[in-house]
C-alpha positions in Angstrom: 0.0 0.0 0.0 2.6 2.6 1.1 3.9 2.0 -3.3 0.4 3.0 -3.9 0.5 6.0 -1.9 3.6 7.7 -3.1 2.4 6.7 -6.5 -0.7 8.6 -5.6 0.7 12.0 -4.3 3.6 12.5 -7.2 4.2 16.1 -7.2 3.3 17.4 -10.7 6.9 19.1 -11.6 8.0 15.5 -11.4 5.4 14.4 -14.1 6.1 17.6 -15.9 10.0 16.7 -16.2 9.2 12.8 -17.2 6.9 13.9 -19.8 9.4 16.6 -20.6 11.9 13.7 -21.3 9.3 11.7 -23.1 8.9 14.1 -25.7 12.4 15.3 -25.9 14.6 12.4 -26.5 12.4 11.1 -29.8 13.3 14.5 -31.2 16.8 14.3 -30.1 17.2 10.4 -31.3 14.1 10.8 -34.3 13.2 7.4 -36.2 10.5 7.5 -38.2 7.6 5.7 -37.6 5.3 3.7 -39.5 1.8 4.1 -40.0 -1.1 2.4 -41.2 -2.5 4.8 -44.1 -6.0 5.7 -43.9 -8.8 5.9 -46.5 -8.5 9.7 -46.5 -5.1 10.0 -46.8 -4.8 7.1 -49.7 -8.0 8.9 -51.5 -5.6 12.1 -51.6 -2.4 10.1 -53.0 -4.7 8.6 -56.0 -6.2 11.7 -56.8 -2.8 13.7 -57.2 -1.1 10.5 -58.7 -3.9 10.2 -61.2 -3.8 13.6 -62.6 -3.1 13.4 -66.5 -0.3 14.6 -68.6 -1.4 17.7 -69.5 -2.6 19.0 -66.4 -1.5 20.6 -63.5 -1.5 20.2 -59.8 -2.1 23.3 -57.5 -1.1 23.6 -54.1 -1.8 26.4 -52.1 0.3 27.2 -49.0 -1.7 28.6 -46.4 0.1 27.8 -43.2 2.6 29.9 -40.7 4.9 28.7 -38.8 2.8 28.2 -35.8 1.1 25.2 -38.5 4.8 24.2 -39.3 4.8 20.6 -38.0 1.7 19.8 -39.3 1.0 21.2 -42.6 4.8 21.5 -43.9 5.3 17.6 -43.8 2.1 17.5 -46.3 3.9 19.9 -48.3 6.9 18.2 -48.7 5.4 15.0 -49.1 3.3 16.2 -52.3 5.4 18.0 -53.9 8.2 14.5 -53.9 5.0 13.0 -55.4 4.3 15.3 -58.1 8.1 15.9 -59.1 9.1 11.8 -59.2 5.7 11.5 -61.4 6.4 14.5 -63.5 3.5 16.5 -62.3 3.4 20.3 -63.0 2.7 22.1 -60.3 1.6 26.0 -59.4 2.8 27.3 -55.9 0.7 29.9 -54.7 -0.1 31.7 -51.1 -3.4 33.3 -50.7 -2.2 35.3 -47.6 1.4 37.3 -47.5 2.9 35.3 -44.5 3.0 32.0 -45.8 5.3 33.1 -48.9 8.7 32.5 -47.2 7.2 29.1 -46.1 6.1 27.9 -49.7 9.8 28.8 -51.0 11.5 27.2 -48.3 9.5 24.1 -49.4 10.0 24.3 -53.2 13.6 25.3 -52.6 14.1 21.8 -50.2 12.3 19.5 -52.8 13.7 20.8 -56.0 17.7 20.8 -54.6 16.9 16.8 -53.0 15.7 15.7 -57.1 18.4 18.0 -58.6 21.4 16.8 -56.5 20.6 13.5 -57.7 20.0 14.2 -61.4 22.2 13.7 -64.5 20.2 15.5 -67.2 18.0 18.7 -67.9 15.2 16.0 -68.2 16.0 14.4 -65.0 16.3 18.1 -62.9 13.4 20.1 -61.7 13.7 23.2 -63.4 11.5 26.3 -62.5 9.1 27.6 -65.2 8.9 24.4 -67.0 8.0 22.0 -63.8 6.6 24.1 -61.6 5.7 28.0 -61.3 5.5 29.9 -58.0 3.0 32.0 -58.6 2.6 34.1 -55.3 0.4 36.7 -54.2 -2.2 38.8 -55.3 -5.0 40.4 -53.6 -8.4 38.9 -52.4 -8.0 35.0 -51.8 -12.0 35.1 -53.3 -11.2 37.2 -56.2 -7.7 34.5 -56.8 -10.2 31.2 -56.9 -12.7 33.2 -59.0 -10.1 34.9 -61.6 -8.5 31.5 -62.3 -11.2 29.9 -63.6 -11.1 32.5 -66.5 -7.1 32.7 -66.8 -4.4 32.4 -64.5 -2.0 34.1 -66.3 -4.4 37.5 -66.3 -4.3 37.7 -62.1 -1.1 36.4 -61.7 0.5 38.0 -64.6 3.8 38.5 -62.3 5.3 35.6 -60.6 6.7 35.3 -56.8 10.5 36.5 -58.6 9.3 39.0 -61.1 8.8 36.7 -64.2 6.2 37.5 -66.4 4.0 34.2 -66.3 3.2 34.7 -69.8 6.4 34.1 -71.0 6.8 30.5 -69.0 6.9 27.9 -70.9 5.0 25.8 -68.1 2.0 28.3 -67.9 1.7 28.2 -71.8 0.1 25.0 -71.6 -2.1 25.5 -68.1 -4.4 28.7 -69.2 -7.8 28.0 -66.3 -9.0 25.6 -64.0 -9.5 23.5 -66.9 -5.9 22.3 -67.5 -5.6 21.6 -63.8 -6.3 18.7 -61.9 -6.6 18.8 -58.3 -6.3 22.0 -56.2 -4.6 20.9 -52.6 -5.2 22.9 -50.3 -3.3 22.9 -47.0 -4.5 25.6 -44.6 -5.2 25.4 -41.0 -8.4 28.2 -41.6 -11.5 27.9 -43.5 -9.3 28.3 -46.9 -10.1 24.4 -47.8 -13.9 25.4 -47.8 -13.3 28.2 -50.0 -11.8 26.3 -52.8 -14.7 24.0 -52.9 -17.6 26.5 -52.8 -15.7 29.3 -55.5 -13.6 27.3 -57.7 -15.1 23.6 -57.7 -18.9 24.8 -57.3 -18.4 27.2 -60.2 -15.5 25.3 -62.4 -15.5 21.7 -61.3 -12.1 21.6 -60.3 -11.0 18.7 -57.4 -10.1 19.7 -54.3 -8.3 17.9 -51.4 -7.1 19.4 -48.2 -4.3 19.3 -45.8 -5.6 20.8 -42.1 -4.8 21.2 -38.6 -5.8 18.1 -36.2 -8.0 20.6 -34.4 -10.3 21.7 -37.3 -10.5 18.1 -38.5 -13.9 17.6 -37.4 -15.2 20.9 -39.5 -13.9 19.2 -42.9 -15.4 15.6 -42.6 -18.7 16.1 -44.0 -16.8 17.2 -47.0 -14.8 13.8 -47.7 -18.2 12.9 -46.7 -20.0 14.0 -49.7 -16.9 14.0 -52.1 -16.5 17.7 -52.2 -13.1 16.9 -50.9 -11.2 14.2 -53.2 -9.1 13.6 -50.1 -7.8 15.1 -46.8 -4.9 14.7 -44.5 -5.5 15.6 -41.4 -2.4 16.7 -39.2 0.7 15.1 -38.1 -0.9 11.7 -38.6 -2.6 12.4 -41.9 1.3 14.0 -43.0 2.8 10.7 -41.6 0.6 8.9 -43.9 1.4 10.9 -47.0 4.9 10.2 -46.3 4.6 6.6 -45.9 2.9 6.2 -49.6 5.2 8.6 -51.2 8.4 6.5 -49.8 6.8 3.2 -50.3 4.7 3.7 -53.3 7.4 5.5 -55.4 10.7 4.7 -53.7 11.6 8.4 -53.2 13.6 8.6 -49.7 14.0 11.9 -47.4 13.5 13.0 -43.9 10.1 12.7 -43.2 9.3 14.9 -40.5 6.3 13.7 -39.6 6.5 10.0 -39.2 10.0 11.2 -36.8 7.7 13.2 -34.5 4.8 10.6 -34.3 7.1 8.7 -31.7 7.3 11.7 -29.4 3.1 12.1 -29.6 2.3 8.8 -28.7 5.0 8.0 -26.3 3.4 11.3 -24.3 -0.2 10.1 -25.1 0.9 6.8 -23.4 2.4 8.5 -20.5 -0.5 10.5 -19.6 -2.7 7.3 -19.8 -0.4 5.7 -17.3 -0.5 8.5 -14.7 -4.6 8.4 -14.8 -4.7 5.4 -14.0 -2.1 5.2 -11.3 -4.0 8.6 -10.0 -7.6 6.6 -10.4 -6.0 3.3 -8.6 -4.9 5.4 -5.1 -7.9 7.6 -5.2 -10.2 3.8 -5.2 -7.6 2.5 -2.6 -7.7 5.2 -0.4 -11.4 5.4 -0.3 -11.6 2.0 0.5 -9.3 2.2 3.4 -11.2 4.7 4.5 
């Protein structure tokens, strides 16, 4: 009994510092972990991997760096997918913040396909693989003006290029040369997309979002408004796991490395309730 009652009156700091260390050293010693991948997540993956030749993937970085470890890992992950299957992609931020966050991401998965390439055709090479497209004005007025011509609202790019002139943007003209908009944004951005540009166009839309908002974007998967949706650091982990093992293409994966951290505090936490729940029923007994 006396194990019981020192169990039962830990002082907190202590169980601050052990859950401290539980969630440190998997960050410190990260190996990632694997995950069983979700309809959602695998719905996503087919939907970007089926997009045809000739059309383009958009992806629309909404996230600061408060959404970093959840949203980021989705952007690396798709962007891997689209380059090793020769995708085309548009880069674009409907907010100013995120555009240092979107280039940081471009910039990391365009230098881990170059260093490894031999040939033109083998790099990534901006303007005819993928256009940054940036900021304009009005995220309503953005969704709405592409459907008519991208080029005409974004007739600069994020480094001054007149879009025009790319050779990638040449052959994608509206919604209709595009073939999924992802849209990874831990607001109400996702539900945008679907009720201006796929109500009124009929473009796809799939969506990367916060764990906390998941429950707001269900009943779109629901109804298949949503051709597929990761949600957080699980849903990012999942993303990773198909890219790595459905294409072969290696790198850090961010999110599977943190899972370990998550669940080994989860599993902590369980532990103290019930130690706390076992001396609060043995003490009232003995009372």
């Amino acid at each position: 009994m006396k194990i019981i009652d020192i169990l039962a009156k830990i002082d907190r700091r202590i169980i601050y510092l052990i859950l401290l260390v539980v969630v440190i050293l998997p960050l410190i010693f990260p190996s990632a972990q694997s995950v069983r991948v979700m309809p959602p997540v695998e719905k996503f993956f087919n939907a970007v991997d089926n997009i045809p030749e000739e059309k383009a993937l958009i992806i629309d970085f909404d996230y600061t760096p408060q959404d970093m470890p959840e949203l980021e890992p989705m952007a690396i992950a798709l962007l891997r997918h689209a380059f090793k299957k020769r995708i085309k992609v548009l880069a674009l931020s409907l907010y100013v913040q995120p555009l240092g966050l979107a280039q940081r991401a471009l910039t990391q998965v365009t230098e881990e396909f170059n260093s490894t390439a031999e040939t033109s055709a083998d790099s990534i090479i901006y303007g005819r693989d993928y256009v940054f497209l940036g900021w304009q004005v009005g995220p309503i007025l953005a969704m709405l003006s592409m459907g008519e011509s991208i080029t005409n609202f974004y007739n600069i790019d994020y480094y001054g290029n007149r879009t025009d002139t790319l050779l990638l943007m040449k052959h994608i003209k509206n919604y209709n040369n595009v073939g999924i908009v992802a849209a990874l944004s831990p607001s109400d951005i996702p539900r945008y997309w679907v009720a201006y540009a796929q109500n009124r166009f009929g473009v796809a839309v799939g969506a990367g979002v916060t764990s906390v908002s998941a429950s707001e974007f269900y009943p779109y998967l629901q109804t298949g408004q949503f051709s597929g949706l990761m949600i957080g650091m699980k849903g990012a982990a999942e993303y990773e796991e198909m890219v790595e093992k459905e294409l072969s293409v290696a790198g850090r994966r961010k999110a599977s490395e943190s899972l370990p951290s998550i669940t080994y505090a989860h599993l902590l936490i369980i532990a103290f309730i019930i130690i706390g729940n076992i001396g609060h029923f043995v003490k009232r007994r003995q009372k």
